[in-house]
Structure formats: C-alpha cells, structure tokens
N, C-alpha and C positions, 0 to 999 in steps of 0.2 A: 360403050360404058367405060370412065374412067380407072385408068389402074391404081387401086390403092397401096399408095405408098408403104413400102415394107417398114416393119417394125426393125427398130436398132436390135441384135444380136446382145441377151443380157450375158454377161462373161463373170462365173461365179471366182472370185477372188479370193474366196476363203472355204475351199471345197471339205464336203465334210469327212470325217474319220473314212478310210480303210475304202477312198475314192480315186481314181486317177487325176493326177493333174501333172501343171509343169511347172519346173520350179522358175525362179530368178534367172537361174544361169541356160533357162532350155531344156534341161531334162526331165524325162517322164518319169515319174514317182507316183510311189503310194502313197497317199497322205497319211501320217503316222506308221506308216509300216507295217502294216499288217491289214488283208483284206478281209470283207465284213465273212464268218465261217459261222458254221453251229453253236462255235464257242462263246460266240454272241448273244445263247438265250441262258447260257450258265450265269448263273447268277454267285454270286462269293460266297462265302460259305456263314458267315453272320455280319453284321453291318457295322461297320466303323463306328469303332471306338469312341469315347471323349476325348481321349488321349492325342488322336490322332488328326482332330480338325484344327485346321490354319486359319489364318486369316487373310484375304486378299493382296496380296504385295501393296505399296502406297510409301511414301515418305520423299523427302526432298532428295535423298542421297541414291535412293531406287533410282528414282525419274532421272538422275544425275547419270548412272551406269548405263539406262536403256538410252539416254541421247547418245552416248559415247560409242557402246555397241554398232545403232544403229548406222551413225555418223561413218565410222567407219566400216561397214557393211562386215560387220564380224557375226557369225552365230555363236552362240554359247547354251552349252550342253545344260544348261538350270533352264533357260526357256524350250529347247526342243524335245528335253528328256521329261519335262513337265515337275519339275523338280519343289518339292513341298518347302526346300530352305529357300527357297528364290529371295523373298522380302527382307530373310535377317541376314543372308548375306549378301545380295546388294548393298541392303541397308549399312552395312558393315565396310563396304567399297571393298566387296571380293565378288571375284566370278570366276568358272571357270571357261575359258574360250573353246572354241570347237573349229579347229581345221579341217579346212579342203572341203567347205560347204556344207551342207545341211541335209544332205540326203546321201544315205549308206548302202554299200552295195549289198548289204547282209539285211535280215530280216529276222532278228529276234522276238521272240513272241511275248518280252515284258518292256519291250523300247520300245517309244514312243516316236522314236526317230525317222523321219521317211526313208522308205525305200527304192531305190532305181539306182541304172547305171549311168554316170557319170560322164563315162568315156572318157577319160584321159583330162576331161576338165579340171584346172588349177587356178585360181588367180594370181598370176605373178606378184601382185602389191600386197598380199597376204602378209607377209614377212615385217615387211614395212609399215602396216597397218598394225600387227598383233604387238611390234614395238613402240609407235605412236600410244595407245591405248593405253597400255601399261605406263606406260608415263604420264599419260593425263591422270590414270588413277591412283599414282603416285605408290604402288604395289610393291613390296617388300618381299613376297613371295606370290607365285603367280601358277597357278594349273592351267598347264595345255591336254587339252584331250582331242580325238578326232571320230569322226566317221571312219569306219572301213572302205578302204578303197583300193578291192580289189582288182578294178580295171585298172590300175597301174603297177608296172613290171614289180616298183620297190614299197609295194604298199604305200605308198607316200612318204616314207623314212625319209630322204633326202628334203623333202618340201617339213620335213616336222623341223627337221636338222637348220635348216633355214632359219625355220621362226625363231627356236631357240637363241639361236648365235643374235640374232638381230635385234632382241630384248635384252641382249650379254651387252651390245654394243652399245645402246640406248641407257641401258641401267644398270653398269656392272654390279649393283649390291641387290640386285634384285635375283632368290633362290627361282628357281625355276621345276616342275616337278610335271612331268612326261604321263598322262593316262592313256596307254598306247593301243593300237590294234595289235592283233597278236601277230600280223607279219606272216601268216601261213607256215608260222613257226621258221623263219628264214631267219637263223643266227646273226646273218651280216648285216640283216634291215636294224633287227635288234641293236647293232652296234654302233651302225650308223647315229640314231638318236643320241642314244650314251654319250660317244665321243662330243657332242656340239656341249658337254655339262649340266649334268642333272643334280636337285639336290636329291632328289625322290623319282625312281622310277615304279611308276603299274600298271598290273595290267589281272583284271578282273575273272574270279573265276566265275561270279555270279553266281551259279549254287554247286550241288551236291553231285558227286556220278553221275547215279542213278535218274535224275531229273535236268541233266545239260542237253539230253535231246529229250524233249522236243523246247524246252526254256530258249535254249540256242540255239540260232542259226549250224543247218548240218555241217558248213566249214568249222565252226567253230569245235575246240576238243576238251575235253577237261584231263587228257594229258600232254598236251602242245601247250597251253598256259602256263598246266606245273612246268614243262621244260623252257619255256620264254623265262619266265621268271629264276628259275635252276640259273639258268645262259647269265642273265642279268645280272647278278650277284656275283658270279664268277669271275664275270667280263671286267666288272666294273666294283670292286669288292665293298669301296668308300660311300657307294652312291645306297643311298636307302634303297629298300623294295617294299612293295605295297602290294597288296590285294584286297579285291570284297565281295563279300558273299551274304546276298539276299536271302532271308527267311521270311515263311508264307507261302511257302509254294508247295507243300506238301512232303517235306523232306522230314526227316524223324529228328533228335536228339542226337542218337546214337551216330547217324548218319554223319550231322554236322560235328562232332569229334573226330570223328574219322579223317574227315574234308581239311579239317586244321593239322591233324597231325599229316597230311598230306602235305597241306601247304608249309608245314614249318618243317619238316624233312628238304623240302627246297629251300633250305635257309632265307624265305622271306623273313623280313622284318619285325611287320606292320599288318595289321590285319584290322579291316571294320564289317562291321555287320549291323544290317538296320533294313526295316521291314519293308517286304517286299509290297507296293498297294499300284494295283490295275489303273494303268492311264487312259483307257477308254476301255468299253463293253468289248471289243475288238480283242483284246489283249486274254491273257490266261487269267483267269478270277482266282483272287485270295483265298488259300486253302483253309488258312487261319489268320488271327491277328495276337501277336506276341506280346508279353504283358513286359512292363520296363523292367521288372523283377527278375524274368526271365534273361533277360540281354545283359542283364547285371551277371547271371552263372555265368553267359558266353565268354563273356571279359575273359571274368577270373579263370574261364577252363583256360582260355588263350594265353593269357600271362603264365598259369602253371604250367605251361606247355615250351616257354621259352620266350615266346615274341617278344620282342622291343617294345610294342605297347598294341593293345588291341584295342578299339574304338567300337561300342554299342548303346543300340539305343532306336528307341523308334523311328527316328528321320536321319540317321545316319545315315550318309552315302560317301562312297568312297571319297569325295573330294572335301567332303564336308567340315567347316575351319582348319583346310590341310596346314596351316602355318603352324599349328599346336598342338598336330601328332604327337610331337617328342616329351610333350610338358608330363606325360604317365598320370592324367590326372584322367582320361576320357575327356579328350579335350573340354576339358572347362563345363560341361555339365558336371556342375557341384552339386552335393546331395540335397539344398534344400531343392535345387530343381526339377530333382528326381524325384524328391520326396512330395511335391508337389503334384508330379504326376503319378505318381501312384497313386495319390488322394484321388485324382480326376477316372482311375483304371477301376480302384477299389468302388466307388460312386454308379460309374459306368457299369458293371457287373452286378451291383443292387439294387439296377435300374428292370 
C-alpha cells in the first residue's frame, strides 16, 4: 500500500488573543499579553456608548505612515496598544514609535501589548531607522515610548538615549518627548534618557492606588512612578513632565482627586486623562463609561490644583496631539466638539 503523502504543516500567522506564539525577532510571547482567565466571561459593565465609536482608520496619509512604519520595521504603540486615535492621527502624520520591539517583559491587564522575554534582544539600526522615519515624516515634534524591558541590566535607557540623539542629529528642530518605562525606579536609567534632550518627559501612572495591582504588572508601583517622575523634574527642571491616568476601571471620584493631588505634589506638569475601554475579552472589562461632561470637571479639578495644563476627554491618551499640550486649550478639542458630543452622550442615554 502506497504511503500517502503528508499534508504541508498550516503555520497560524496571526495567532489569536491571549495564545502563544513567536515573534519577528524569535521570542515566545503572548499574543496581546495577557492569557485567556475567568476574566474572559466578565462582560463590561453597560455597552459602549455613541460617544465612543470610531471609524475604521483609511485615508492617503494613514496608508502613507503604515508604508513608512513598516518600511522600516518600526512598531508603534497606536497599532500594538490598539489605540481608538490611530486614523486621526496618522491621518494627521503623527505617531507615536515604540522601542526595543513589540513584546514587553511586563504583563499589564489593560495593554494590549504582547507579552514574553526578550532576552537581551535589540536591533542595532533602531536608532537609525527611528531617525530616517521622522524625517520622511517631516515631524516637528515626535513621541518615543517603549516596551518594558526588563531582561536588560539598564532597562533599555541607553538604547532610548540612542534614538533620541539620532533624531537630534537627523532633525535638530524636531522636540522630542520620552514615554518611558519606569526603569525599576533606577534614578540613573532615568537620567540616562534626559541627558540625550527632551522636550516632554512621562511616564504613566495609569490609575488609582487602590487599583495599580492587579491594573498593573506586580513590578510596576504607583509610588516608584510618583518618585520617577519627583527624580524627573528635579534632574532635569526645563524638561516638561507628563503623566496619565485611565478612568473606567472602577476607581471613585474621590479616589482620582487624591491620584492628582498626588501627582502634582511631584510637581508634574501635565496631566491627561481619557477612558479606559477593553482591547480584547482577555483584558479587565469597563467598570463604567465616563460622560465628556464628566472629564470636563477632571480638567478643571486638575488646573485648580496647579498643573500646566490637564488634557480630558474620551479618547485621550497620553500621547494623544502631544505637540499641543502647552496650547491650555485641551488640546484643541474646542467646545463645539464637545458640544457635539455631548449631543451624541445625551441621545445615547435616551436610548
């Protein structure tokens, strides 16, 4: 009897949420970071808003950014973080880059980012590439953020410190603004980035005390942030600070007062805040959904509190039009587009 010929081995290239696979560079990761738990039959707690649905990314100047990314093997934190502004700010020729690859050694339960170790993996042309890039997209102000990557001695500090300078070098009028890991709270890593020139340095508290574990990876602290950012401002007095903090996840009112006056006792800045919404079933489910009305009080508690300017609003995220933090206007969400959405919140709720 004839041996029947084996069938080709099908090789899933696009593995789903909260599955093992391997990246680009060889390492084992969790797709999306976080593996499939109980927390996958919680369902959110009422169902997304009017307010809050997007529209597919699309336009000429998009497709313009994802040739450029891809071109040169760049990730950026709007496609890996599953990010709701992707289309207007492409569209817009902003993004914000993402160093040291695509998969984080931490495992946050609202990132969407994959999970695994690394090992010591870097691509040397990173530097060279994140500069090229910015210059084809002709960038005037430019966000670097990264993975955590704790399988290296200096968190990656020296490899961010890199990129910076080599976008100094390529585009000296081009600002540059640092969304960093917290460095396991190591002062020097901290300083390391600083010193290459920042206009804006952050680093995210993402929420409240009381709800950083289990929201955060157990490395992560919600007082090693406050003191990254304390360190920051001190180090470097010139250089903006930034931070943000995600609401929807169960946190009170009172709670996020507290959080700010925390944050601004560490004489940050800058502060945004914008709703927290579930990037896969895998992830923590929305405890609530915040009306714009609401993020309109957060501002003003944040401005009466000191900050340089506080940035809210449904789809804010921390990098979100960073070029126009400083304009004190909520960058550029003007009221009739506010008031627009409130018509769609107001509609929504007499639905």
């Amino acid at each position: 009897m004839s041996e029947q010929p084996s069938q080709p081995r099908k090789i899933n290239l696009r593995p789903t949420s909260g599955t093992k696979f391997i990246s680009p560079q060889g390492t084992p990761a969790i797709r999306d970071g976080i593996k499939v738990t109980n927390i996958s039959e919680i369902p959110d707690a009422e169902r997304k808003p009017k307010w809050l649905r997007v529209k597919a990314p699309s336009g000429a100047r998009y497709q313009e950014i994802v040739e450029i990314v891809q071109s040169h093997k760049l990730s950026t934190v709007c496609a890996e973080s599953k990010c709701p502004n992707i289309a207007e700010c492409w569209g817009r020729g902003t993004a914000t880059l993402m160093l040291m690859g695509s998969v984080c050694t931490r495992a946050c339960k609202f990132c969407s980012v994959s999970t695994g170790n690394p090992q010591g993996w870097l691509d040397p042309m990173e530097p060279h590439n994140v500069a090229d890039a910015v210059a084809l997209m002709g960038l005037k102000y430019v966000v670097l953020t990264s993975v955590d990557r704790d399988d290296l001695a200096d968190g990656g500090a020296a490899h961010y410190a890199a990129c910076v300078k080599a976008i100094h070098q390529r585009m000296p009028q081009t600002a540059v603004e640092a969304l960093t890991p917290d460095f396991q709270g190591r002062h020097e890593c901290v300083a390391t980035v600083l010193d290459a020139g920042l206009a804006t340095y952050a680093q995210n508290m993402e929420t409240v005390r009381r709800l950083t574990h289990p929201v955060r990876d157990i490395r992560a602290s919600y007082d090693q942030t406050l003191d990254v950012l304390r360190f920051a401002k001190e180090y470097a007095p010139q250089t903006v600070t930034k931070t943000s903090l995600m609401v929807g996840l169960g946190e009170t009112d009172e709670e996020i007062e507290e959080t700010l006056r925390d944050i601004r006792a560490a004489n940050v800045d800058v502060v945004t805040l914008g709703q927290y919404m579930r990037p896969t079933k895998n992830h923590l489910p929305v405890a609530r959904f915040v009306t714009p009305e609401q993020f309109k009080g957060y501002r003003e508690l944040a401005l009466a509190m000191g900050f340089v300017e506080a940035v809210a609003g449904p789809f804010v995220r921390s990098s979100y039009r960073a070029e126009r933090v400083l304009e004190h206007n909520n960058v550029g969400l003007s009221e009739d587009v506010l008031d627009g959405i409130r018509d769609s919140a107001a509609a929504s709720l007499r639905c």
